[in-house]
N, C-alpha and C positions, 0 to 999 in steps of 0.2 A: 277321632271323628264322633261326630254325635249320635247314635243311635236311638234314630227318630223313633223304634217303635217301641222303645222301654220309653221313652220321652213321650210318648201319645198316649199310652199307659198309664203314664202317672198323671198327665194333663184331665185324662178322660173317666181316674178312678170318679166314683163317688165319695162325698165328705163337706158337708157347707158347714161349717162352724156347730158345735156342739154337736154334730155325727159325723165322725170321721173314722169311725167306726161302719160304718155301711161301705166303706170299700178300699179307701187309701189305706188303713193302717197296714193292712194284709199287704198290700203291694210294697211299702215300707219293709214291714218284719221281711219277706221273703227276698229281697234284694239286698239288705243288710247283715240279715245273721250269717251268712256264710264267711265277711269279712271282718270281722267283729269278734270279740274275745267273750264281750257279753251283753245281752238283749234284750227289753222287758217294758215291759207297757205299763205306765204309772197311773195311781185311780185318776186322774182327769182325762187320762187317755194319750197323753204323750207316748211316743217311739223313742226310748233313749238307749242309742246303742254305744260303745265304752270297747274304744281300741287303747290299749292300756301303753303306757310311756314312764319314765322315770324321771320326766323334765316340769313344766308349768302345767296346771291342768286348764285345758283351754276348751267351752262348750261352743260349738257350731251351730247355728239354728236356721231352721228353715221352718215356715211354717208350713203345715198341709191342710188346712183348712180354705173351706170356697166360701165367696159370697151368696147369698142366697134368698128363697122366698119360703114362704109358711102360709100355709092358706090357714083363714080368722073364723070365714066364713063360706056355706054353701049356699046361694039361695036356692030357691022354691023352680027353678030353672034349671037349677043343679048346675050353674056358672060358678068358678070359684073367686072366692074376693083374698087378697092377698097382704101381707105385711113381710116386710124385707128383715131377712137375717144380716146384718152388715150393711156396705155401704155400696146399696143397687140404687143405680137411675133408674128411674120407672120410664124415662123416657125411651131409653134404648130396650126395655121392654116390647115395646107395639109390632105387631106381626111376626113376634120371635116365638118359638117351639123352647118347652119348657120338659124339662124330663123329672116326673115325681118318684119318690117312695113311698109307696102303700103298703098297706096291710094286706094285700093281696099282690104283690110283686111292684115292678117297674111301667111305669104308664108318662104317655107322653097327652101334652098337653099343647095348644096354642092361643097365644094373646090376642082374639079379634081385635079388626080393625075398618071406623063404617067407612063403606070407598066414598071418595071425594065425589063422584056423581049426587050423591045426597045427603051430602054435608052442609052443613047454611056455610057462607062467609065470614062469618064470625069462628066457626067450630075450628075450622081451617086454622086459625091463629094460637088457638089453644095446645099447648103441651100438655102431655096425659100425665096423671099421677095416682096415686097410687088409692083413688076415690074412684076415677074413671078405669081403671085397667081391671077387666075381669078374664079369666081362664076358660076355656071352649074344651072339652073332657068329651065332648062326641057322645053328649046323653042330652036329655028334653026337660028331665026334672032329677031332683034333689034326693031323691030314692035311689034311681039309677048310676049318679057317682058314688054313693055309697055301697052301692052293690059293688062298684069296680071296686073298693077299698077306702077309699077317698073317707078322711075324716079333718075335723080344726084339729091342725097341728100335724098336719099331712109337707115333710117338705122338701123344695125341688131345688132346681139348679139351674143353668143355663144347657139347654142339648146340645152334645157334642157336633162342632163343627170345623174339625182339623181339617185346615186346607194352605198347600204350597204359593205360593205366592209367585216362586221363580225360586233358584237354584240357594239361595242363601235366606231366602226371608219365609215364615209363616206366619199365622193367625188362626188364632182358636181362644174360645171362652178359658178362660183361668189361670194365664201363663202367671199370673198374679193368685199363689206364689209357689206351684208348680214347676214351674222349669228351674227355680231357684234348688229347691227340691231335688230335682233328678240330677240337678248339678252337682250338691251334697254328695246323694249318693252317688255318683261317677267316681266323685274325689276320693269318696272313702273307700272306692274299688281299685283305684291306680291308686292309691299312698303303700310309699316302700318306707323302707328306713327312715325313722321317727324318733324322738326323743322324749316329744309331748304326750301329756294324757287326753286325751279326746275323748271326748266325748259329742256323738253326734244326734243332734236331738230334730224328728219333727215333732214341732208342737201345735197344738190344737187350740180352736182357739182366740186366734190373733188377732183377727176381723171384728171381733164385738169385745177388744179392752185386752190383749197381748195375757193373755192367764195363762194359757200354756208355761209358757219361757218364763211367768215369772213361780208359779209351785217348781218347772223345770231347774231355775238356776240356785232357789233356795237347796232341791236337796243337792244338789252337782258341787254346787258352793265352787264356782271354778274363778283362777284368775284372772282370765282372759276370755271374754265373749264376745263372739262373733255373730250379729245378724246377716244372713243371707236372703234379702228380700228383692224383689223389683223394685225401680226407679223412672220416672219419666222420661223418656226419648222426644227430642226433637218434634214436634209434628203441628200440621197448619192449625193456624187460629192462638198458638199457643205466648204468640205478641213477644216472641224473644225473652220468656222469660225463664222456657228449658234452656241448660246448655250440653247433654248429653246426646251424644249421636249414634241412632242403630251402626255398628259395623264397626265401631270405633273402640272396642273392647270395653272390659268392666269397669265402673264405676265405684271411684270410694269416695264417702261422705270427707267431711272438715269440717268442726262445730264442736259445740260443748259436749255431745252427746258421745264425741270420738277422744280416742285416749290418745295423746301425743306421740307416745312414746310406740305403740303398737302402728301409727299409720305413720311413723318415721319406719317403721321398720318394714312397714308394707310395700315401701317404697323401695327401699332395697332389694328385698327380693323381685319385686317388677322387674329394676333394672338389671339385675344378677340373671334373669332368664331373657330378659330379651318382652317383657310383656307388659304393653302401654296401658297404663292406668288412666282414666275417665275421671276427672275430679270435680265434686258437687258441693257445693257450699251450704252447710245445713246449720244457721243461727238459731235455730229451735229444736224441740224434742224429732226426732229422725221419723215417728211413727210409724218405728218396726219395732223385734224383740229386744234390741239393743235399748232401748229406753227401758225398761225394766230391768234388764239383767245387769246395768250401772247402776240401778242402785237396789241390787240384792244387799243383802247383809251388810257386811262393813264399805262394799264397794267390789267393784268389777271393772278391768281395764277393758273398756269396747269398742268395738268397730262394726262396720257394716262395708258389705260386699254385696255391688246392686247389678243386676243385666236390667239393660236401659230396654223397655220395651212402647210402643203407641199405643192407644187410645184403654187406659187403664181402665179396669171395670166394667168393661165391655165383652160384645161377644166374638171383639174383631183384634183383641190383642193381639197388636204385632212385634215381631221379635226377629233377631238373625242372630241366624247357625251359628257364625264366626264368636258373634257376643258370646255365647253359652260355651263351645269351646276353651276358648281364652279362659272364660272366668272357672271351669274346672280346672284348666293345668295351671291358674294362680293358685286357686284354693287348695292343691293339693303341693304346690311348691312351697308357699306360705307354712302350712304345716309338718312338711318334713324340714325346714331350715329354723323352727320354732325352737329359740333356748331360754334357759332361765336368763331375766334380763328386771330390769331394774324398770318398775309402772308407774310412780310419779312422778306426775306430770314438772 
């Protein structure tokens, strides 16, 4: 079962790309060293934890890194003007509560919005971006936010909004790529009897150019990588051109970016335990950690392992229970039936 509140935990550390260090790493170390032979935080800030095996050595990645915001500017109002860490719609910005890191602690923030009472006609048609979108900090001038802490290069996140949906499905800012995360670590809590050398890495990162996984796989130098990242679900607007379904279990890629021989074998153990795989057709680079760690060094045999989740980069990711389950007791069955095996393609 999924234990929602190590899962809201990791959902709800702080960490947006190049600081992930202000709170996931911690939640990482302390949930992994216990399971793990050995644990250590790399200079760019990767988690690379190393359950030892005498078979293939195979790197796991998740990334722990959010999308995010950096304030550029303060004006003379003490309003803050903003530039995106990764890849945020500004649009789904407007009337959303933003949570900072200052130099004086944890401060929340919100994206006014003018009401439609006196708005022209024209204004109404327009989408906000990231010219129009300022931050409301509950001061009057540019002194005052600085007093709370508030400086350029001040930066936030989406504020935490974990909420149940019904008995199988949630939504909260960051399941992207969080729950992929807490999924890792499940797996590497329930892996018994093993053969492979694992190593299980969050890496940092991923959201502005995959850097983590790629200093990660250079020193790891492993055979087999596995990206564990989110994937598209089903949902309206999206013209038939997802074909992954919340409920319907995990998802593996097919494409150049996947190594034949590893998602023939992935296969196997699906059917060997009984657990339907979700299959995604990927003709181009996958844009997770698996696109670098294929071409670490001489080469890397990759895959990617996805929980299909709604409305990606938002603050209303949705996801079900079932998907996340499923895809830990793949991830952990995948890795105890792991032998040395033969990678080209």
């Amino acid at each position: 079962m999924v234990d929602i509140e190590l899962l809201k935990r990791v959902v709800e550390a702080p960490g947006v790309s190049g600081y992930e260090f202000l709170g996931i790493r911690n939640v990482v170390l302390k949930e992994l060293e216990p399971v793990v032979d050995e644990i250590y935080v790399d200079k760019l800030g990767n988690v690379i934890a190393h359950k030892k095996g005498s078979g293939p050595k195979v790197m796991i990645a998740a990334h722990m890194d959010k999308i995010g915001v950096m304030v550029n500017h303060i004006d003379k109002e003490g309003y803050l003007h903003l530039v995106p860490i990764g890849g945020v719609d500004p649009r789904t910005l407007v009337a959303q509560k933003i949570r900072f890191f200052t130099q004086k602690g944890e401060r929340f923030g919100v994206v006014g919005h003018i009401p439609p009472h006196i708005q022209k006609p024209d204004d109404r048609k327009k989408a906000a971006d990231w010219d129009t979108i300022v931050v409301d900090v509950g001061v009057d001038n540019k002194e005052e936010a600085e007093e709370l802490g508030f400086r350029v290069g001040t930066v936030g996140e989406f504020a935490p909004a974990f909420v149940h949906l019904n008995e199988n499905r949630i939504a909260t800012p960051y399941l992207d790529d969080r729950v992929c995360l807490y999924a890792m670590i499940e797996a590497a809590k329930r892996l018994e009897n093993h053969e492979a050398d694992i190593y299980f890495v969050a890496s940092v990162q991923e959201e502005v150019g995959l850097r983590g996984a790629r200093v990660a796989s250079y020193a790891i130098d492993p055979e087999i990588g596995i990206a564990m990242d989110v994937t598209f679900a089903k949902q309206v607007g999206d013209k038939g051109k997802i074909v992954p379904k919340l409920g319907k279990g995990p998802v593996m890629d097919v494409g150049p970016n996947i190594n034949p021989k590893v998602r023939a074998f992935a296969d196997e153990v699906a059917e060997k335990y009984g657990i339907e795989l979700q299959v995604e057709a990927s003709p181009r680079p996958t844009g997770t950690d698996a696109n670098i760690m294929q071409i670490n060094r001489e080469g890397v045999a990759t895959a990617v392992l996805s929980i299909p989740i709604r409305y990606m980069h938002s603050q209303v990711e949705t996801a079900d229970l079932r998907d996340i389950e499923k895809t830990i007791e793949f991830a952990k069955h995948f890795l105890e039936e792991l032998k040395p095996m033969n990678l080209t393609p």
